[in-house]
N, C-alpha and C positions, 0 to 999 in steps of 0.2 A: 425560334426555330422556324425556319423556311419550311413552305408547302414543300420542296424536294426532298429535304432533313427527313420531313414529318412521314413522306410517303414511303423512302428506305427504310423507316423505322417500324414503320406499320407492316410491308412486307416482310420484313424480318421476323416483326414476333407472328405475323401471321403463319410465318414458313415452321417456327421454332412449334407452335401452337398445332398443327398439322401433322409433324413429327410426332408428338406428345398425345397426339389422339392415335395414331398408327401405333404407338407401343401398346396404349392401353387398350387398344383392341385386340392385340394379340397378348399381352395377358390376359385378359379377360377370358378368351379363346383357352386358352393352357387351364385358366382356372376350370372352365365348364369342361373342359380334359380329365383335366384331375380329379374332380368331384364325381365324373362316372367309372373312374377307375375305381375310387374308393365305394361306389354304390356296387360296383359287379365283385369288389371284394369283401364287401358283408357279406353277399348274398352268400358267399361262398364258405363264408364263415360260417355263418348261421347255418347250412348245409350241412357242413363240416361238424358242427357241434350237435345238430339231429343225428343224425348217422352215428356220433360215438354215443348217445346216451341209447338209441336202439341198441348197438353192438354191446353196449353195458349191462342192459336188461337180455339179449340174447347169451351173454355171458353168465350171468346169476341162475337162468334157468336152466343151464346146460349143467353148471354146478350143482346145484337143487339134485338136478336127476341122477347125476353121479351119485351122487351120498346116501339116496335114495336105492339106486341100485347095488350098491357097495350094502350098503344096510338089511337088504332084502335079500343079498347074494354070501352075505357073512363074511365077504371079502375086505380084509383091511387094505385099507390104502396108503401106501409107503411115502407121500407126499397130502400136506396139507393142502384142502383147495378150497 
C-alpha cells in the first residue's frame, strides 16, 4: 500500500470514527434526557402514592365518624360504608 493509499485510508476511517463519536454523544445526551425524565417521574409517583394512602386514611376516619354518628344518632343508614 502506497503512503497516498495509506493516508485516504486513514482519513476515511478517521472521518467514519468522528462521525461515530458525534452519534454517541448525542445519544448519550437523549440517555441523560431520559434518565431525568424517569427521576422527575418517580418523583411524581411517589407523590402520587403519599397523597392516596393520606386520602385513604382521611377516608377511614371520615367513615369511622359516620358509624359512629349513625350509632349515637340511632339513624340507620341505607348504604353500607
Amino acid at each position: 500500500m502506497s503512503e497516498d493509499e495509506f493516508n485516504k485510508l486513514f482519513k476515511y476511517v478517521e472521518k467514519r470514527f468522528n462521525e461515530m463519536d458525534k452519534k454517541i454523544d448525542t445519544v448519550q445526551d437523549e440517555l441523560t434526557d431520559i434518565r431525568g425524565a424517569i427521576g422527575e417521574l418517580s418523583a411524581q409517583v411517589r407523590d402520587y402514592h403519599n397523597e392516596m394512602k393520606f386520602m385513604s386514611h382521611q377516608i377511614d376516619k371520615l367513615r369511622d365518624a359516620i358509624l359512629q354518628i349513625a350509632k349515637a344518632t340511632g339513624v340507620k343508614l341505607t348504604v353500607e360504608i
